[in-house]
C-alpha positions as CSV (number, residue, x, y, z in Angstrom):
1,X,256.3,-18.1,61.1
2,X,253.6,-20.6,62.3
3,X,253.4,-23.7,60.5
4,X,251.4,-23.9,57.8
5,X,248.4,-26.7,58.7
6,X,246.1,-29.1,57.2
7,X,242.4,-27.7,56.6
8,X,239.6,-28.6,58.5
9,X,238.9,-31.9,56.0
10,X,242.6,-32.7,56.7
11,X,243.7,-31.8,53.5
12,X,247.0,-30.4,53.1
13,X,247.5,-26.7,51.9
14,X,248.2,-25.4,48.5
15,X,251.8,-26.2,47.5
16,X,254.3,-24.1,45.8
17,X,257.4,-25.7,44.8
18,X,260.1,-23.0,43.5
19,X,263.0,-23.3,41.7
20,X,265.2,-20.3,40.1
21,X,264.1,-19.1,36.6
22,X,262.4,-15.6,36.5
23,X,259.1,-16.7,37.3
24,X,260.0,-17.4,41.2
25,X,259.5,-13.8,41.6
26,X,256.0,-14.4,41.2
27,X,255.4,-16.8,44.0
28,X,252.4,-15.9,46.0
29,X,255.0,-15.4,49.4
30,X,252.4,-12.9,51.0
31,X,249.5,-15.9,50.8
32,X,249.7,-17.2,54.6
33,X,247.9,-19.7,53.6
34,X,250.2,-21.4,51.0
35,X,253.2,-23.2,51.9
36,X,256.8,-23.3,50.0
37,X,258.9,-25.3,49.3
38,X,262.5,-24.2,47.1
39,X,265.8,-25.3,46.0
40,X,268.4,-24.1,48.2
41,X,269.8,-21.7,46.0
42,X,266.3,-20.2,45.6
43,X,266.3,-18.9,49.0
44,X,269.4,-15.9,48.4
45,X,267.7,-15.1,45.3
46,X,266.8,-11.4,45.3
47,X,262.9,-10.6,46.3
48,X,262.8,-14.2,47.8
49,X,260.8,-14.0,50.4
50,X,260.3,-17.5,52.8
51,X,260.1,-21.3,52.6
52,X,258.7,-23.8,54.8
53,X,261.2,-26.4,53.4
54,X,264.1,-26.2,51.6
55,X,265.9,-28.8,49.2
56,X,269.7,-29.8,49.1
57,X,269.8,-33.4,46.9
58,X,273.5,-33.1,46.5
59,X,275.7,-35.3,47.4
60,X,278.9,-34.1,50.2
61,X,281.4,-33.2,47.4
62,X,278.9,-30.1,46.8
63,X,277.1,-29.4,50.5
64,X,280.8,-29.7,52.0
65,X,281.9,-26.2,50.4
66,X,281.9,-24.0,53.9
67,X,279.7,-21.6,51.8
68,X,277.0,-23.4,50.7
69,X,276.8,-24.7,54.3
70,X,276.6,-20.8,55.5
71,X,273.8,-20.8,52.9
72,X,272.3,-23.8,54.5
73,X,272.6,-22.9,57.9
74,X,271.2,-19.4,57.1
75,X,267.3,-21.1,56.8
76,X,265.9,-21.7,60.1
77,X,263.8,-24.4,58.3
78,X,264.0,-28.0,57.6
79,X,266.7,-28.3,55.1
80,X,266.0,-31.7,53.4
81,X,269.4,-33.9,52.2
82,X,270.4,-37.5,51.6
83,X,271.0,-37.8,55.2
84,X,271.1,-35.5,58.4
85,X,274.1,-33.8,58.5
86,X,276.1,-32.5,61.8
87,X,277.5,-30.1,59.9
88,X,273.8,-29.2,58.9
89,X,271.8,-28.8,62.3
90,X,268.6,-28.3,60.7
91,X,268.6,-31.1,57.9
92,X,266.3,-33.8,58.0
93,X,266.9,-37.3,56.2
94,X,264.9,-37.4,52.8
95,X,262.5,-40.6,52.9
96,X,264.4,-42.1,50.0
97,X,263.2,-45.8,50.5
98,X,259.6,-44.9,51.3
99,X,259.9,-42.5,48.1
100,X,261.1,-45.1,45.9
101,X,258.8,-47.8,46.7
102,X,255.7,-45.6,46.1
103,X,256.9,-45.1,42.8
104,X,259.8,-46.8,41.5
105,X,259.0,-49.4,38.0
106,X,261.4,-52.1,37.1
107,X,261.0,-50.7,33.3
108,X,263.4,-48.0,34.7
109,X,266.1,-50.3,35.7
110,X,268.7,-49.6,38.6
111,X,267.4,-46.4,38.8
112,X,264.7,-44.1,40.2
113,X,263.7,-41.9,37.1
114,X,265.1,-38.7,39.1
115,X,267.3,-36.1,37.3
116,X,266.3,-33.2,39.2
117,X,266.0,-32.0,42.9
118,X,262.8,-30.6,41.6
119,X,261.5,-34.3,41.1
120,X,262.1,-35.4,44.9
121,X,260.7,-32.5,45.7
122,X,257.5,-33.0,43.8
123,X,257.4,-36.8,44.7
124,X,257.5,-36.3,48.0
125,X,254.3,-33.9,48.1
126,X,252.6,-36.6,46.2
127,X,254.0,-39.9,48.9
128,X,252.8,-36.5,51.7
129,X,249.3,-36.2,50.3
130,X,249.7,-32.5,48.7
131,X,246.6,-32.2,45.7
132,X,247.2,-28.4,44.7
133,X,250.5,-28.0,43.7
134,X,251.9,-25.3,41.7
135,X,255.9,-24.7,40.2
136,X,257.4,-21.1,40.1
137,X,260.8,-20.4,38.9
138,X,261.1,-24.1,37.6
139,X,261.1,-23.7,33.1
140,X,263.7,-26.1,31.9
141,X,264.1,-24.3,28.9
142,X,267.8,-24.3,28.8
143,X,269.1,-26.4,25.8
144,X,271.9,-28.1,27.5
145,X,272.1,-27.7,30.9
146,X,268.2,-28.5,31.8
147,X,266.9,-30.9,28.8
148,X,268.1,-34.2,30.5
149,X,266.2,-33.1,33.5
150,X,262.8,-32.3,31.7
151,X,261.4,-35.5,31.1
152,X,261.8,-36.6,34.6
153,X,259.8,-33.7,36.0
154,X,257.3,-34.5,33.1
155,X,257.3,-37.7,34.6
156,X,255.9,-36.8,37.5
157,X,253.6,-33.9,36.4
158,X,252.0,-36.8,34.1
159,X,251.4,-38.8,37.1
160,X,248.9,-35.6,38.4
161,X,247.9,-34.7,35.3
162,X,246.4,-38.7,34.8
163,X,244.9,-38.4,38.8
164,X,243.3,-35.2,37.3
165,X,242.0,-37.2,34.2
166,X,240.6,-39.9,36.3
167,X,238.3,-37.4,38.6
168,X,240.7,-37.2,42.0
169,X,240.9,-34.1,43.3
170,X,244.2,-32.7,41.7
171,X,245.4,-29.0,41.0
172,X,248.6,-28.5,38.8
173,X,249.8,-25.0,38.2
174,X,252.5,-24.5,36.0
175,X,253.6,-20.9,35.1
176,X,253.0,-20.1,31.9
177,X,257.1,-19.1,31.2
178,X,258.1,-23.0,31.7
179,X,258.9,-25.2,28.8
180,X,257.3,-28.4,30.9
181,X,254.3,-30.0,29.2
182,X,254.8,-27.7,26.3
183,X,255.1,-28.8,23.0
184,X,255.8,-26.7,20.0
185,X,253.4,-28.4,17.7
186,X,251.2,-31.7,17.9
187,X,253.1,-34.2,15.7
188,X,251.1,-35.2,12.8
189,X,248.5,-32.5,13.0
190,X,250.9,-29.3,12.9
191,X,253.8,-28.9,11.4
192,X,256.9,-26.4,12.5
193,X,256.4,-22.7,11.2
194,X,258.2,-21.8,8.5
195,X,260.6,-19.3,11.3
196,X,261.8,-22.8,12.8
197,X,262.5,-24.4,9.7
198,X,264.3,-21.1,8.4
199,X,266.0,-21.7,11.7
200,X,266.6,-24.8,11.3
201,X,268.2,-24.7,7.8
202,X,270.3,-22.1,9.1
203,X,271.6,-24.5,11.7
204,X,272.7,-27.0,9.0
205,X,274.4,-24.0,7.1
206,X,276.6,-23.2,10.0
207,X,277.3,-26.4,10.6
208,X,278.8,-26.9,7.0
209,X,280.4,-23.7,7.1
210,X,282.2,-24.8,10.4
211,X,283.1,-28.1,8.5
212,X,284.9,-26.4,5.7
213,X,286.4,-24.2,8.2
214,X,287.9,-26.8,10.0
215,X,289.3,-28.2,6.3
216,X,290.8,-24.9,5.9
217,X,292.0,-25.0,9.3
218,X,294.0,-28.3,8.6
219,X,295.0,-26.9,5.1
220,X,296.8,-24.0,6.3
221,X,298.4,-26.5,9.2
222,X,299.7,-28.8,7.0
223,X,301.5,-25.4,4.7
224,X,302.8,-24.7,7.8
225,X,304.3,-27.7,8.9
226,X,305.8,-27.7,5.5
227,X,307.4,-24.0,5.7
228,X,308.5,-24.8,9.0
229,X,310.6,-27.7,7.4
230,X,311.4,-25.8,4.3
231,X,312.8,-22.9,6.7
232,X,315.2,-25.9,8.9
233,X,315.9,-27.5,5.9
234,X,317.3,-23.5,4.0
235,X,319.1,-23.0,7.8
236,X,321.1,-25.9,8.1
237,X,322.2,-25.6,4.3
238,X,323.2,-21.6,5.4
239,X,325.0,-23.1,8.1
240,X,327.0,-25.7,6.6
241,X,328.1,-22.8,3.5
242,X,329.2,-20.7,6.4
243,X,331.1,-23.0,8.2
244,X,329.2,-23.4,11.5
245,X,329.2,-26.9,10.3
């Protein structure tokens, strides 16, 4: 596949960044004119169809399993990690410090507000010059394994959305399945429908009901702990009347 060039104004192309959900199926992959960047596991996802770049943020422990590096070595691409990696022909070295300058804030501490590969990903277009970006396949809807990672990428998409708001010439795409920049109703002015508070209710319910439960739970132990001794206590007496004692 050629690679995918600025346009005549030397801007760069329209940008699809794609991660796994459902939604990744809808990346425009037949649009020569877009280019692609995905997670690593994206790429053996059925009906996936190319990348320009793929992502691997993880650290050895992970990329050192002998079949995530057949997974790896699969992509005739640029595979961006940490570092370049023998072991990895094709990986290229992630411009961590020039990332991190750009836009690290000491209100975040030690740390780079990153969670997710999805946020290097997108902070790199941003230090690369990228203005029309668009995210398939990435919804962070999952309750526990994706809500830490959310307000990171929000983050970020904030950091368009105010280029947007102060006239620069910004696209953001999000696919309308994704749980980023969604809220479920505007605090103050809405309040939650009367299913979520149903719902919500019903939580607290089986919450108390696992409480008692676990009462019950301890009840019963402790009768048992008490026939158990009741039961040595009747066996020695047996064996001491029939003489095994």
């Amino acid at each position: 596949m050629a690679k995918i060039k600025s346009n005549a104004e030397g801007r760069k192309p329209p940008l699809c960044i794609v991660g796994t959900a459902p939604s990744y199926k809808e990346t425009p992959f037949g649009d020569e004119t877009v280019e692609i960047w995905a997670i690593s596991t994206a790429v053996v996802r059925e009906g996936f169809e190319r990348a320009d770049r793929v992502f691997e943020m993880h650290p050895r422990r992970y990329w050192g399993d002998i079949n995530v590096q057949e997974r790896l070595n699969t992509f005739k691409g640029p595979v961006y990690m940490q570092d370049h990696n023998e072991e990895i022909p094709n990986s290229v070295k992630y411009p961590y410090d020039e990332v991190r300058e750009k836009f690290y804030l000491p209100v975040m501490g030690d740390n780079l507000f990153v969670t997710t590969t999805m946020v290097w990903m997108l902070l790199l277009a941003l230090h690369e010059g990228y203005t029309d970006i668009s995210l398939y396949g990435v919804h962070m809807a999952h309750e526990t394994e994706y809500s830490y990672q959310q307000s990171s990428c929000s983050w970020v998409l904030g950091i368009i959305h105010g280029w947007i708001l102060e006239g620069k010439p910004y696209k953001l795409y999000i696919h309308e399945d994704s749980e980023l920049l969604k809220a479920r109703y505007e605090y103050g002015y809405g309040e939650p429908t009367r299913q979520m508070a149903y719902l919500k209710k019903r939580v607290e319910g089986l919450k108390e009901g696992i409480k008692r439960a676990d009462a019950q739970i301890t009840d019963l132990q402790r009768r048992k702990y008490m026939t158990e001794g009741a039961i040595s206590e009747a066996k020695n007496i047996h064996d001491v009347l029939a003489g095994f004692k």
